[in-house]
KEFI-39112 format. One line per 2 residues: number of its first residue (from 1); their letters; for each residue x negated, y, z negated of N, C-alpha, C. Coordinates in steps of 0.02 Angstrom, whole numbers, plus 50000, padded with zeros to 5 digits. Each point is the difference from the previous one (the first is absolute). Layout:
BEGIN
NUM	a	X/Y/Z/X/Y/Z/X/Y/Z ~ ...
***
This chain:
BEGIN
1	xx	50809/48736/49487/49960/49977/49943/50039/50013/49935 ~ 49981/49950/49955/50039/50007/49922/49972/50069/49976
3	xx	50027/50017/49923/49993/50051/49970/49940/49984/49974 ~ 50004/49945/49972/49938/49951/49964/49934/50007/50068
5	xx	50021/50000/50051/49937/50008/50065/49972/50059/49985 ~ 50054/50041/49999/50002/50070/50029/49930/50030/49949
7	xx	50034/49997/49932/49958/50005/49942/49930/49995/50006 ~ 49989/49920/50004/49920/49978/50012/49987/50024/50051
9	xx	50021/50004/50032/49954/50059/50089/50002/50052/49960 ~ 50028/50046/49978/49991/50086/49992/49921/49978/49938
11	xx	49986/49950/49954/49954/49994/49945/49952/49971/50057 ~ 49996/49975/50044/49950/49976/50038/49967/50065/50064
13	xx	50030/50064/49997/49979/50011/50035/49935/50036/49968 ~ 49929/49987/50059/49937/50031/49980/49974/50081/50009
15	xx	50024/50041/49974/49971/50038/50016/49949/50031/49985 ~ 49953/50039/50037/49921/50007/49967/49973/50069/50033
17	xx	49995/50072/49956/49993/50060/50028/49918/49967/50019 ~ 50007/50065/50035/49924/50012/50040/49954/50064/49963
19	xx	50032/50056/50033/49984/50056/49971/50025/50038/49943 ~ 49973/50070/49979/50035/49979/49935/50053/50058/50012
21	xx	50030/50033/50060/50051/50022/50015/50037/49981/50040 ~ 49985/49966/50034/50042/49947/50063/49980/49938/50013
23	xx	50045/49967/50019/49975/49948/50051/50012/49946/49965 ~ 50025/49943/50001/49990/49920/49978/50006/49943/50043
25	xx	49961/49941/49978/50025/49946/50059/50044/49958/49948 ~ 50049/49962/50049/50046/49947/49981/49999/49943/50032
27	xx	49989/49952/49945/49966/49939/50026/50058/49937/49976 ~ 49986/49952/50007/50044/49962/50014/50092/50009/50017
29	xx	49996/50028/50046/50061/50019/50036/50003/49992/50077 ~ 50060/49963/50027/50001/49971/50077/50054/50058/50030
31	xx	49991/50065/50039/50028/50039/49997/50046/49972/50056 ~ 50081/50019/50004/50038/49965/50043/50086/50052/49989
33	xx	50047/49965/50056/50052/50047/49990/50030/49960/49950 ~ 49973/49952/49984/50064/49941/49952/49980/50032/49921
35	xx	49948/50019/49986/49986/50011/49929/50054/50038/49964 ~ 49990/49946/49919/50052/50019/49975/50030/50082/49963
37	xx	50043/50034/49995/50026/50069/49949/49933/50006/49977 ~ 49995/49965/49953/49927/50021/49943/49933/50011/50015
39	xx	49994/49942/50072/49935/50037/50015/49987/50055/50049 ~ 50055/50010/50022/50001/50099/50037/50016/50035/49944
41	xx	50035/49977/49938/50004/50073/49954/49924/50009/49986 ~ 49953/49922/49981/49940/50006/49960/49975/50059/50057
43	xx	49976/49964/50067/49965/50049/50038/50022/50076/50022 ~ 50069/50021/49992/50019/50077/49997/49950/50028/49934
45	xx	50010/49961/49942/49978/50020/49924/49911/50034/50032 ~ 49985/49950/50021/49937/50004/49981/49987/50031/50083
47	xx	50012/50010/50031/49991/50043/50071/50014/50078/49953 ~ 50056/50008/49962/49989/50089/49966/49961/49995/49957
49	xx	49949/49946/49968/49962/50056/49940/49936/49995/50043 ~ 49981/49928/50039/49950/50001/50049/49997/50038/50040
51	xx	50044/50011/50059/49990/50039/50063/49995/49963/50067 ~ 49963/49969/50001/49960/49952/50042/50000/49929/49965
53	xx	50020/49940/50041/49994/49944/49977/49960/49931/50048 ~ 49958/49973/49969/49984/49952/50077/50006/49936/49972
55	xx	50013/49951/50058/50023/49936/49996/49952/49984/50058 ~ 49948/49957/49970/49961/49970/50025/50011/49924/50049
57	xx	49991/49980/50043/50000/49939/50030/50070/49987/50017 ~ 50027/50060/50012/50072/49960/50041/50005/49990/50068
59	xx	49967/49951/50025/49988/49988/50059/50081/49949/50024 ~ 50029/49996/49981/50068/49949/50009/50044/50036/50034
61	xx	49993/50081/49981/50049/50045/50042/49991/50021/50065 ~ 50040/49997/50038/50025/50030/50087/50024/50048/49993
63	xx	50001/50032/50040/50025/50082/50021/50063/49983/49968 ~ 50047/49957/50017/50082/50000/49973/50001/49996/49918
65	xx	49973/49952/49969/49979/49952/49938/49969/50102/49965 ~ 49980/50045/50033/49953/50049/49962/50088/50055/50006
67	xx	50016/49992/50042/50064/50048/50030/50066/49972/49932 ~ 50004/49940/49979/50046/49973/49995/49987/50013/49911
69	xx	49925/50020/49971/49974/49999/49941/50005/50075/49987 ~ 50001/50047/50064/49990/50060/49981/50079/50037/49967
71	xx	50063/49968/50047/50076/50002/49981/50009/50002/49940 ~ 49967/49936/49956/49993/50006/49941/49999/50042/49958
73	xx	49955/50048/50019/49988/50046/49951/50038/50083/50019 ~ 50022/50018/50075/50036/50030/50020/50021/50010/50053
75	xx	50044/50054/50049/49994/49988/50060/49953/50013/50054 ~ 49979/49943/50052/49940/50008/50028/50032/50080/50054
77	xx	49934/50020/50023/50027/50057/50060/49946/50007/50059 ~ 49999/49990/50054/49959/50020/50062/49969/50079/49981
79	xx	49940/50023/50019/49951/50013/50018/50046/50054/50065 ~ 50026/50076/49957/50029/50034/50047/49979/50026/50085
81	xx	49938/49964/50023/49970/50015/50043/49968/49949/50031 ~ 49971/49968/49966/49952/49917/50041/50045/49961/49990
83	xx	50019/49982/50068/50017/49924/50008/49989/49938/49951 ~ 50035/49982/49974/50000/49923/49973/49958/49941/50033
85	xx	49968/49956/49953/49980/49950/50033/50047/49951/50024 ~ 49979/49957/50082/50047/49976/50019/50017/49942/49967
87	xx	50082/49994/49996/50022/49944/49957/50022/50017/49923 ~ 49997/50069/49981/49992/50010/49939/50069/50055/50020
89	xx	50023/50017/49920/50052/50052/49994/49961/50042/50006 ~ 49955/50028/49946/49969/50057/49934/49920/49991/50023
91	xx	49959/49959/50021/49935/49971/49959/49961/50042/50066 ~ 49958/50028/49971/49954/50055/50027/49915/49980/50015
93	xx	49960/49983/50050/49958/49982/50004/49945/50050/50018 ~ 49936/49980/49952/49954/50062/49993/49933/49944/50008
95	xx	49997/50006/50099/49937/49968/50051/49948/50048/49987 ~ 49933/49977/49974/49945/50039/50006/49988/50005/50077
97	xx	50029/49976/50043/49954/49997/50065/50075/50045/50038 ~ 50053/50025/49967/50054/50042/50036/49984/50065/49974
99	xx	49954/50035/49950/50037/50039/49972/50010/50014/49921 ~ 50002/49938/49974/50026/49987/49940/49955/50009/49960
101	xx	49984/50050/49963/49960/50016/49960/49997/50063/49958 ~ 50033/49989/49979/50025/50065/49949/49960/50034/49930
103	xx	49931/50001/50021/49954/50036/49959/50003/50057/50005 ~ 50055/50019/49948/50013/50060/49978/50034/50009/49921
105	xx	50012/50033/49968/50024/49990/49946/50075/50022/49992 ~ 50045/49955/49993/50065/50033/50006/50059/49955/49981
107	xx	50062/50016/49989/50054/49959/49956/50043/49992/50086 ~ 50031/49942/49998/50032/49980/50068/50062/50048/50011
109	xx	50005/50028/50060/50051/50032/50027/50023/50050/49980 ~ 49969/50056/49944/50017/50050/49955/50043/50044/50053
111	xx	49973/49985/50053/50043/50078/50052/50070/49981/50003 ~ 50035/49944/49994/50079/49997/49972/50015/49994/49927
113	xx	50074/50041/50014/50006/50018/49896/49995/49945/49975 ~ 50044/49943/50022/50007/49923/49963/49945/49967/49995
115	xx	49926/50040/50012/49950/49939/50015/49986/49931/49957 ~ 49979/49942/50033/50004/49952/49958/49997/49984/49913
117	xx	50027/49953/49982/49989/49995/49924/49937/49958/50008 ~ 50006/49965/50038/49955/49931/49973/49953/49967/50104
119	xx	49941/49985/49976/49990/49944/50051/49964/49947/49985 ~ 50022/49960/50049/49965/49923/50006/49968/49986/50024
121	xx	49940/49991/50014/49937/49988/50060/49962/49935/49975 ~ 49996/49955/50062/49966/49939/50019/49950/49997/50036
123	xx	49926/49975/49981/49952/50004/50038/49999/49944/50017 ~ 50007/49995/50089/50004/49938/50035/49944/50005/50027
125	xx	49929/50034/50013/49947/49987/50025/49953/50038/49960 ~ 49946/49985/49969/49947/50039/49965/49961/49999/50017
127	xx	49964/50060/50019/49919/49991/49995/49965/49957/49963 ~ 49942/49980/50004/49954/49977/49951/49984/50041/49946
129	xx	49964/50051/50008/49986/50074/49964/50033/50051/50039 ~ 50009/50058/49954/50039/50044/50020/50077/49995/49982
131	xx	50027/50085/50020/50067/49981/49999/50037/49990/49946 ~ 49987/50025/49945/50030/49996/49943/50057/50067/49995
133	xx	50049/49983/49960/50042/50059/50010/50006/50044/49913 ~ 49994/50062/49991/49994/50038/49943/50061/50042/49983
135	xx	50042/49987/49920/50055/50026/49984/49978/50044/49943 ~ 50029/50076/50000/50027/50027/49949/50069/50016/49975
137	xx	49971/50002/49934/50064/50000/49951/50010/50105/49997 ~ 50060/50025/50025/50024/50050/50001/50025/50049/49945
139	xx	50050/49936/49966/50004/50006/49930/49935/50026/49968 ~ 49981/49943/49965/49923/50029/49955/49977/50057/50031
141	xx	49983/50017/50084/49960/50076/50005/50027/50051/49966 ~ 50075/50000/50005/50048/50057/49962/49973/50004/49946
143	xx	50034/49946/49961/49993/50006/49934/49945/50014/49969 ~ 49942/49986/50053/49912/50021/49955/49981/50063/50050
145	xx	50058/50036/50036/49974/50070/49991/50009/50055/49947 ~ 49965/50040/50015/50007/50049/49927/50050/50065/50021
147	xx	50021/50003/49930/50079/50023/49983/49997/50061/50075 ~ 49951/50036/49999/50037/50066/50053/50013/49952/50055
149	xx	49942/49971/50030/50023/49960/50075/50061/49967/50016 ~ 50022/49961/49920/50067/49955/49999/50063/50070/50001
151	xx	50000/50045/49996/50057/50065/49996/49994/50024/50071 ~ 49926/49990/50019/49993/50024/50077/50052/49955/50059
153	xx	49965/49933/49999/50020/49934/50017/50069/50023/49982 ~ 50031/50004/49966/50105/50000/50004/50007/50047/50006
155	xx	49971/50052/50036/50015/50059/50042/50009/49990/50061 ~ 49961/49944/50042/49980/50020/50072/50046/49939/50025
157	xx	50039/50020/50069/50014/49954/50064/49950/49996/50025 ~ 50003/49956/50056/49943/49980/50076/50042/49986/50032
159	xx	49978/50020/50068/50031/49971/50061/49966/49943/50008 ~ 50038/49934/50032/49955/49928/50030/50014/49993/50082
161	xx	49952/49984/50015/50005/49979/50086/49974/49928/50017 ~ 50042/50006/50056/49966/49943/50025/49962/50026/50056
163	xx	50005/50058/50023/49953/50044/50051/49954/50026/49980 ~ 49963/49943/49978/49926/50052/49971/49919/49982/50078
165	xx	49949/49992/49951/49961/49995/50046/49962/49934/50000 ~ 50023/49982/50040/49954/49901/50007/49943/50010/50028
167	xx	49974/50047/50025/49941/49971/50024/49948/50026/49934 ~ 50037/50029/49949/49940/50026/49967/49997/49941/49944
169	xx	50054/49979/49975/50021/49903/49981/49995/49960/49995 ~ 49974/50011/50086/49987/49933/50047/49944/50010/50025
171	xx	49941/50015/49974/49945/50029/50033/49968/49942/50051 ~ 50011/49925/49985/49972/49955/50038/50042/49993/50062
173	xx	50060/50020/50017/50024/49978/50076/49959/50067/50054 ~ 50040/49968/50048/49977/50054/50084/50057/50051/49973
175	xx	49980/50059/50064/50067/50022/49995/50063/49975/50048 ~ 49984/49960/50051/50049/49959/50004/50055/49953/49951
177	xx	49950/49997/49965/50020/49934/49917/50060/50049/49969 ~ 49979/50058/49985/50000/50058/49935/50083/50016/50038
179	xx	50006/50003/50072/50058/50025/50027/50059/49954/50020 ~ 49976/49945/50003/50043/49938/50008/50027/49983/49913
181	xx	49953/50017/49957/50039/49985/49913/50040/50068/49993 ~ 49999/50072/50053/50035/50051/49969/50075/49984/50022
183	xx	49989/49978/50064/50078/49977/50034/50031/49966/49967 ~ 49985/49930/49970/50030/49989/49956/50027/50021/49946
185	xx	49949/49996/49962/50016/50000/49919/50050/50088/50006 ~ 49962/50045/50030/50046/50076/50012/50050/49984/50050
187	xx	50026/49958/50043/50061/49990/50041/50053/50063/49966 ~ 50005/49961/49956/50038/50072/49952/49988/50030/49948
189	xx	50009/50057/50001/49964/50035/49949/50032/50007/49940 ~ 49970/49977/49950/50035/50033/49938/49978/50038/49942
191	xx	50020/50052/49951/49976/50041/49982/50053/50012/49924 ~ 49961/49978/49943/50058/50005/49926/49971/50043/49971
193	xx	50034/50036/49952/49949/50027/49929/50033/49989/49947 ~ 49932/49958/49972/50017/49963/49948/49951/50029/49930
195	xx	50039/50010/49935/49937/50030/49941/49957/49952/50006 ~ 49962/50052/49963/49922/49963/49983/49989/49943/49958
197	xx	50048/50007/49947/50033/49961/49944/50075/49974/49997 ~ 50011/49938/50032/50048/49988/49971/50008/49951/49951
199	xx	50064/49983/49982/50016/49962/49929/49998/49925/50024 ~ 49970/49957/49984/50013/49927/50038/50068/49982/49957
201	xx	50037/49955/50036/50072/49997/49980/49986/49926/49967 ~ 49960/49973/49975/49998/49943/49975/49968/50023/49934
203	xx	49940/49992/49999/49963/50007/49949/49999/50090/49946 ~ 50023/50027/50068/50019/50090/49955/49928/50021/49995
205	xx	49954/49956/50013/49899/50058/50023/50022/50048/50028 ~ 49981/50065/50005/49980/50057/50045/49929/49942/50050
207	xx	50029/50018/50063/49952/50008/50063/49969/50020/50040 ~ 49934/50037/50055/49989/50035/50051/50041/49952/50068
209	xx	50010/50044/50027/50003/49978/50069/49971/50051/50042 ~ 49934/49974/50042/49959/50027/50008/49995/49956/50093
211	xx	49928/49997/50023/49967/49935/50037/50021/50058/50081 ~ 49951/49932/50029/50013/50012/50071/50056/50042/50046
213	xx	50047/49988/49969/50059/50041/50064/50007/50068/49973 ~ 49957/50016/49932/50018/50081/49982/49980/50043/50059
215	xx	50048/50065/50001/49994/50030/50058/49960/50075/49942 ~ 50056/50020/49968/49976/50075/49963/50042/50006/49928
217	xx	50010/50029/49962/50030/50017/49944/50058/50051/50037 ~ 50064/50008/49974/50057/50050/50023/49978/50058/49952
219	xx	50007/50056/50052/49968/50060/49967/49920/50021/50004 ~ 49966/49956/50028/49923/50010/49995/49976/49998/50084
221	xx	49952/50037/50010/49975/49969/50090/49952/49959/50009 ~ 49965/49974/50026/49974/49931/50009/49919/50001/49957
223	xx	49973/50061/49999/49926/50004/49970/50032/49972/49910 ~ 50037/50061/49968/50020/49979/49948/50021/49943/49983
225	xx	50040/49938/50045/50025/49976/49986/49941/49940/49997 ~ 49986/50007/50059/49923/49948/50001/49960/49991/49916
227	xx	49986/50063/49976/49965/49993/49939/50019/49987/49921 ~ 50079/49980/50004/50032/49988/49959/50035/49928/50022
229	xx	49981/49979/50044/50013/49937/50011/49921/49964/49982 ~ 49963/50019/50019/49936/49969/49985/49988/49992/49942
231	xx	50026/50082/49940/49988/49982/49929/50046/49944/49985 ~ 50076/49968/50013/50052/49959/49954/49936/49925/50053
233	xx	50001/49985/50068/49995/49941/50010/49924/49976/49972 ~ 49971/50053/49993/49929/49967/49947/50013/49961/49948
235	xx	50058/50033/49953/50018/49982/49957/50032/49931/50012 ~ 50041/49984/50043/50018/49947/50003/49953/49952/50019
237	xx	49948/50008/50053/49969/49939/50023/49915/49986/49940 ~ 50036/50052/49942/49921/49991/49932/50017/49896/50006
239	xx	49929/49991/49992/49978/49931/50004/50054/49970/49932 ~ 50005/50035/49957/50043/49962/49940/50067/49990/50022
241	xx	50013/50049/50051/50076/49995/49993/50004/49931/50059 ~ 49958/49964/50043/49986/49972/50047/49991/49909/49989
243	xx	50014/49967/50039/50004/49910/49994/49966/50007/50080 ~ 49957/49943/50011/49988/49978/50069/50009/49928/50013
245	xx	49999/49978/50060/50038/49916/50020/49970/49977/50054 ~ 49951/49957/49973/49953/49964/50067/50051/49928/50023
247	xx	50031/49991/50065/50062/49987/50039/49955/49924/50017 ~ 50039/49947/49984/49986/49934/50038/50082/49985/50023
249	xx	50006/49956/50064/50047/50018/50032/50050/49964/49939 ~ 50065/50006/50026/50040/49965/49963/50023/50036/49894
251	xx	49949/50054/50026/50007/50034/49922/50079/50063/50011 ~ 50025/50011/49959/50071/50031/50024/49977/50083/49940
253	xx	49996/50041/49999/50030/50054/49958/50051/50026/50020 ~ 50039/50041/49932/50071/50033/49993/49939/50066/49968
255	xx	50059/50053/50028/49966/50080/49962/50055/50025/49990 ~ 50033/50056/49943/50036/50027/49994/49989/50066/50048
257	xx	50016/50009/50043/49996/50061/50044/50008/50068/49960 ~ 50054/49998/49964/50023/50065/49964/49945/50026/49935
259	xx	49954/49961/50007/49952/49999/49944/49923/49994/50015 ~ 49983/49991/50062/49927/49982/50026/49987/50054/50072
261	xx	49942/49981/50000/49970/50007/50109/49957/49947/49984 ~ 49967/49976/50058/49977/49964/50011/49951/50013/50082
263	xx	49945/49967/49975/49953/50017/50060/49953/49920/50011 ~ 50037/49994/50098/49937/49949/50005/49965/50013/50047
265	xx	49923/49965/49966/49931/50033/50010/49968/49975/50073 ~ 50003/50029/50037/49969/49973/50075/49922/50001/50000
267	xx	50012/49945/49978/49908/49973/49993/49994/49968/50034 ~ 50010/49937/50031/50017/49946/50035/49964/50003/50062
269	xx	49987/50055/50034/49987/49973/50078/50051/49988/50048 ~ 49966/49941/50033/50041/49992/50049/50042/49888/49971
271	xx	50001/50021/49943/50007/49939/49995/50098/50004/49985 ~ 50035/49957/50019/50071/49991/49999/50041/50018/49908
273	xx	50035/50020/49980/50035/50012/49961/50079/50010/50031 ~ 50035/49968/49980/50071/49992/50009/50038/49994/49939
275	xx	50052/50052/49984/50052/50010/49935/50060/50002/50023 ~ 50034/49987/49954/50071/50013/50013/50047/49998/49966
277	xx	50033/50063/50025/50035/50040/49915/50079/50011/49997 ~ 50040/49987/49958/50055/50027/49995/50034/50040/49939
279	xx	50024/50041/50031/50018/50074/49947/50058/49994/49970 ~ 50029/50017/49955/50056/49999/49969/50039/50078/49981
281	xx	50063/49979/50021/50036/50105/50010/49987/50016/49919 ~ 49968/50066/50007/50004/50028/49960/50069/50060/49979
283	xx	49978/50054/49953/50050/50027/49962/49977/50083/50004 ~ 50040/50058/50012/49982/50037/50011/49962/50042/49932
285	xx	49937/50013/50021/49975/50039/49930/50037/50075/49959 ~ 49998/49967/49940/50037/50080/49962/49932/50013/49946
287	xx	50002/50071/50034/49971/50063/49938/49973/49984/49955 ~ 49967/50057/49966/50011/50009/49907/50051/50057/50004
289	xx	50013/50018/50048/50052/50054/49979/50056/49959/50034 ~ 50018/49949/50043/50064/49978/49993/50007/49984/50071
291	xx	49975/50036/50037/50023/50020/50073/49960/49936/50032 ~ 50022/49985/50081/49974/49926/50028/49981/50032/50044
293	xx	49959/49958/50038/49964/49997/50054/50048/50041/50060 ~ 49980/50015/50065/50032/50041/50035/49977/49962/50084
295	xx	50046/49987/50037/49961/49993/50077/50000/50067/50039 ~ 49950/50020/50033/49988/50024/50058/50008/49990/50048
297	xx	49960/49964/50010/50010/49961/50079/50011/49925/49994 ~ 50043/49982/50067/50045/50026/50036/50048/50022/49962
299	xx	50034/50051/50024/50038/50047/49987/50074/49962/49982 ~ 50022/49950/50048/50064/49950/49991/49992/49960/49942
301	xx	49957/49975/49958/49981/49977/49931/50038/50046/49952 ~ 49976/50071/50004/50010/50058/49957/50057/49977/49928
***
């Protein structure tokens, strides 16, 4: 495309917040791997002050066409444990009727240091009602805690797992269900500690990294740690700091990983929901005091 193109696309693109700390939709945009420089810088721009971005009605995209859009913006990466969907490099499928249901509150893959920067998720089957998926903004919790907590917060590591407990998670499967998702997703175990706060390398916010795979704080034993995780993730999931997204198929969101969790809500029943997501490598988190993230497990990572 001309410069003269390039131009009028970056002035044409729509964007329109939601909430008044996260979230916007972007509308007239055909999301694809061909789009031009300007309109992935527009959508990087506005993915860091938003967080969360949705693009309504892109029903034109295929698993490849979503794979080939996600490159775009960085490199895609498999899902260190679940299998790929077939036919796909990267693209990760989340079957309400396998499993797939991740009502819990948590940032993708925290238990490796590099965890993702960014994902892409396509709703290829929606409920009627139900099934909406809920993002917070990480950033803002920090910054609207009060001064001792924020000195506390850049004090503390956590350990992350991916060996935690699914059936307490997963309260709707058997325990047949609960032990067939541990084999997987735990095939291998991994185990980082990462601060509580790190620096996002784009925008320079202080962040929590908090959610689902926390195991304990380094230095604390599990009662303590429990009750100081409960005080920071309140904070994060306060309704202000929060956007929600009622899913018709063919609708696409992007989330900044390094900046959100996200929780979807198993309301639904027994009615079909099918997503499908691809992650982009992230960057290892650094400090307020300087220092990065650390692996544990496995030990050959180190």
């Amino acid at each position: 495309m001309s410069a003269d193109g390039d131009v009028a696309f970056k002035i044409n693109l729509d964007v329109r917040p939601i909430g008044g700390r996260i979230g916007a939709e972007i509308h007239g945009l055909a999301l694809s791997g061909d789009l031009p420089d300007t309109a992935i810088a527009a959508i990087e721009a506005a993915l860091a002050r938003h967080k969360v971005l949705f693009f309504p009605g892109q029903t034109h995209l295929d698993d490849q066409a979503q794979e080939a859009f996600a490159a775009r913006l960085g490199q895609p990466e498999a899902h260190p444990t679940v299998p790929v969907r077939e036919g796909t490099n990267f693209l990760l499928e989340l079957d309400s009727l396998h499993g797939g249901r991740a009502n819990a509150w948590h940032t993708d893959v925290t238990f490796l240091p590099n965890y993702p920067k960014a994902s892409i998720l396509r709703a290829v089957t929606s409920p009627p009602h139900g099934g909406d998926t809920v993002w917070s903004n990480t950033a803002s919790a920090y910054e609207n805690l009060p001064e001792p907590l924020q000195r506390l917060a850049d004090s503390l590591w956590a350990i992350h797992t991916n060996a935690y407990d699914y059936a307490a998670t997963r309260p709707n499967l058997t325990d047949e269900q609960t032990e067939a998702l541990r084999a997987v997703f735990a095939s291998t175990v991994y185990e980082t500690e990462h601060p509580l706060v790190r620096a996002h390398p784009v925008s320079g916010e202080r962040t929590l990294i908090l959610g689902q795979f926390f195991k304990r704080f380094v230095g604390l034993n599990t009662a303590d740690s429990q009750r100081l995780f409960d005080l920071f993730q309140e904070h994060i999931t306060k309704l202000e700091n929060t956007v929600r997204w009622r899913w018709t198929a063919g609708d696409v969101a992007i989330w900044d990983n390094r900046a959100t969790q996200h929780y979807a809500i198993n309301d639904y029943g027994d009615q079909r929901r099918i997503m499908r997501r691809v992650t982009l490598t992230g960057d290892v988190p650094v400090a307020v005091d300087g220092r990065s993230s650390q692996v544990r497990k496995p030990k050959a990572q180190a």
